[in-house]
C-alpha positions, 0 to 999 in steps of 0.5 A, spaced: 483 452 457 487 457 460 484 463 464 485 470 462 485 475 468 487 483 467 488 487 472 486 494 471 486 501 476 485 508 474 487 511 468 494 515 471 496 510 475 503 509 472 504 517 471 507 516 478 511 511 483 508 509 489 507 504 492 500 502 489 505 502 483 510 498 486 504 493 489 501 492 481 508 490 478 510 486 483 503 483 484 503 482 475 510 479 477 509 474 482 503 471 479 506 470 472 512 467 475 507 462 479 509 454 476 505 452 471 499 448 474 496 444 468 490 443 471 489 451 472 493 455 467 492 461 468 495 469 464 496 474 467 496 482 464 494 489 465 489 491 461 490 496 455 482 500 456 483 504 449 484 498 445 482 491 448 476 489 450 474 487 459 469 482 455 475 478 453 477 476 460 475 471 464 476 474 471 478 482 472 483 484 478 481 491 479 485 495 484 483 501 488 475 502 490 477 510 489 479 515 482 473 513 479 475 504 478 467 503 480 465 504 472 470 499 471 466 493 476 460 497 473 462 495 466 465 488 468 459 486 471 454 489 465 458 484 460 459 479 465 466 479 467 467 477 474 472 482 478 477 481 485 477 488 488 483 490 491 480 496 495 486 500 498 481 504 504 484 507 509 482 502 515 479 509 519 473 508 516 467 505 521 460 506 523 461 513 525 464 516 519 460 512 515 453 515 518 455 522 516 458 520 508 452 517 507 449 524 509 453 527 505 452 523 499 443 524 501 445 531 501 449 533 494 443 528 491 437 532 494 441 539 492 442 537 485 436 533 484 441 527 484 445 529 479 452 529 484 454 522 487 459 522 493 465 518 493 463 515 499 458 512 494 462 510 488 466 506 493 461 502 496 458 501 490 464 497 487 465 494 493 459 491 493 458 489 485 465 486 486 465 478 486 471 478 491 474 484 495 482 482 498 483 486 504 491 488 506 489 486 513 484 486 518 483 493 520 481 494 512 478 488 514 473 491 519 473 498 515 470 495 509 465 491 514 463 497 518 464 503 514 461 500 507 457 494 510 461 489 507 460 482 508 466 479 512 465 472 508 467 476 501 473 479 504 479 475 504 486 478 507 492 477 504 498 482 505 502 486 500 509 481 499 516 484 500 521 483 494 527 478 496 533 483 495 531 487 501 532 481 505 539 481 504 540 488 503 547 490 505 549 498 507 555 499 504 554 501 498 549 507 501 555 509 505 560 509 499 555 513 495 553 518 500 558 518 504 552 519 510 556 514 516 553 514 523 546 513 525 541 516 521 533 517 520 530 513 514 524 516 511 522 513 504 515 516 501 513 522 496 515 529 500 508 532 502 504 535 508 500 528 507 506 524 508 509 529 514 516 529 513 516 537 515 513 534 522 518 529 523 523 533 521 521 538 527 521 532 532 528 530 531 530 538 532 536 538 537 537 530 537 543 530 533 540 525 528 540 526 520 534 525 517 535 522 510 528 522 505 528 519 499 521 520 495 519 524 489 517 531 490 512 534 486 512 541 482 507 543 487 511 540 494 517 545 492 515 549 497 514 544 501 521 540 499 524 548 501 521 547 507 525 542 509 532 543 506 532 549 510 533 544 517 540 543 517 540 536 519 535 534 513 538 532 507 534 529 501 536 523 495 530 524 491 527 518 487 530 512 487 527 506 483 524 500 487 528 496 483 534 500 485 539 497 490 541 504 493 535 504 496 535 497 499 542 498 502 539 505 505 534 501 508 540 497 511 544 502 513 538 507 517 538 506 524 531 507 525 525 508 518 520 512 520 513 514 517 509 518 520 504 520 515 497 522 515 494 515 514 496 508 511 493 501 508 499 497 508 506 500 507 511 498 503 516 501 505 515 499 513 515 492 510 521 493 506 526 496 511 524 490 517 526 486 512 532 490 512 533 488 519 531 496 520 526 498 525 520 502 524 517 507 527 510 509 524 503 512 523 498 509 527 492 510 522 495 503 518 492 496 517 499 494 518 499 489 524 505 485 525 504 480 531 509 480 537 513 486 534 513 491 539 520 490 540 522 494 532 515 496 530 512 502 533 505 506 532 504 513 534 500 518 532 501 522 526 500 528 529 505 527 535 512 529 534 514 527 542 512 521 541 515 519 535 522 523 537 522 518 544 519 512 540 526 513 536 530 515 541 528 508 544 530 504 538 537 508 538 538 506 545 536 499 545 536 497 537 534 490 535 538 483 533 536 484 525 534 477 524 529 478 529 526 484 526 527 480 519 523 473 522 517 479 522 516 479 515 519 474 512 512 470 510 511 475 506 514 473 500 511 475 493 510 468 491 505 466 496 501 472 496 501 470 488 499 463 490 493 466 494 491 471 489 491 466 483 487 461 488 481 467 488 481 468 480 479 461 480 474 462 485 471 467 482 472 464 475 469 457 477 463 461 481 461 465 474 461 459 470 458 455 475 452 461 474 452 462 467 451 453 466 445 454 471 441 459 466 
């Protein structure tokens, strides 16, 4: 019999791009291009809330602990459904911070007779109501067992994949569609004081780089967007689909990629330009972690601007062979983080009717 598995998240997920939106499609994608196994036939779907029942899956894949995704594992587990967590925490989470959440949500309970609940809260439940959590990587790994007191044993890592096409990304159509030749900055993310575009705009004042931004800006990031088209070395694309081969091409066609953003589980967009053979320089309050890749992927702190201008102006001087920054990434392909994501549907189906048989 083939297993049904809906993957679900918040409600407005798909009112914006990002890269949990771009993590859910190419993850549907990859899992319904798998071979068909006939011992384990497996179909993948989201799941329309308004009109389909959670009760006629066999295995959920919820994505994201946050935005009130709780209810949904609350709701799976009354009707017996079992559900693979994909929680997105940000790997700052640990002992100490968790302490004062929990203080926190004791506190709102206290003050309101227990009629308010924390988000913290909400969290750790869907983490621990979940069948199986998939971490992005150890440091959300050691987030969600110190911050959330996880269990190791119920977390598995498995990595966001990278589409193919930025592997073999060429910057000649970036150079015929914006005329933009020489070195230039990369940064790729939605323009906000989160994402910090302003403070690395700042940093590169003076260095004689162009920082060239693509992301979408928001009605209420206008002002912000304002700011930084006032800098006369900023110069702004907008959005681009991820499907779109400009964007790829830009990432082969930057000098360096940067995203110095106040925090990040897993970047899609680090991941993509070292495919493009680009080097990275990066917030250091990510799960990434890229063995041996000092060479073109740099951490700094989110907030240091010096460090980010030198980490820049280090790669600029000493810029790494493409192929070698692509060897960085290359096992991560969509394909074999399916297979992986396939292999724990079937462990949490085959755990659930294993316990359903035993009653």
């Amino acid at each position: 019999m083939t297993m049904r598995v809906g993957i679900l998240s918040y409600p407005m997920l798909f009112q914006r791009d990002g890269g949990l939106q771009v993590q859910v499609r190419e993850t549907l994608a990859a899992l319904n291009r798998l071979p068909a196994h006939r011992a384990r036939p497996l179909t993948v779907q989201l799941v329309d809330a308004n009109h389909e029942r959670l009760a006629d899956f066999d295995v959920l894949h919820v994505f994201s602990a946050s935005n009130g995704t709780y209810r949904i594992v609350e709701t799976a587990c009354e009707l017996g459904v079992p559900v693979v967590l994909s929680p997105l925490l940000a790997p700052s989470w640990n002992r100490g911070s968790a302490w004062r959440a929990r203080l926190a949500d004791r506190l709102a309970g206290r003050l309101t007779e227990w009629m308010v609940q924390t988000s913290y809260a909400q969290t750790r439940r869907a983490l621990h109501l979940a069948r199986l959590v998939i971490a992005l990587g150890e440091a959300e790994r050691d987030a969600l067992v110190h911050g959330f007191g996880l269990a190791s044993e119920a977390i598995h890592v498995l990595p966001n994949g990278i589409n193919p096409h930025f592997f073999t990304a060429n910057g000649d159509l970036f150079l015929r569609e914006t005329g933009i030749a020489g070195p230039f900055v990369l940064m790729v993310g939605s323009i906000s004081p989160y994402k910090n575009q302003l403070g690395l705009a700042q940093a590169l004042l003076g260095a004689g780089l162009p920082l060239v931004l693509i992301g979408a800006a928001p009605r209420e990031q206008q002002a912000y967007l304002q700011q930084l088209l006032d800098l006369p070395h900023v110069s702004w694309l907008g959005a681009l689909d991820h499907a779109d081969p400009l964007l790829a091409s830009a990432y082969h066609a930057a000098a360096v990629a940067a995203l110095p953003s106040q925090g990040e589980v897993f970047p899609l967009s680090v991941l993509e330009a070292l495919a493009a053979g680009t080097p990275v320089v990066m917030t250091a309050q990510s799960a990434l972690d890229l063995p041996d890749s000092a060479f073109a992927l740099r951490k700094v702190r989110w907030d240091d601007g010096a460090a980010q201008r030198q980490a820049i102006l280090e790669l600029l001087a000493l810029p790494p062979e493409r192929a070698r920054v692509r060897a960085l990434v290359e096992r991560f392909t969509w394909e074999r983080v399916a297979a992986r994501i396939a292999d724990c549907y079937h462990q949490v189906h085959t755990l659930a009717e294993r316990r359903t048989h035993a009653v």
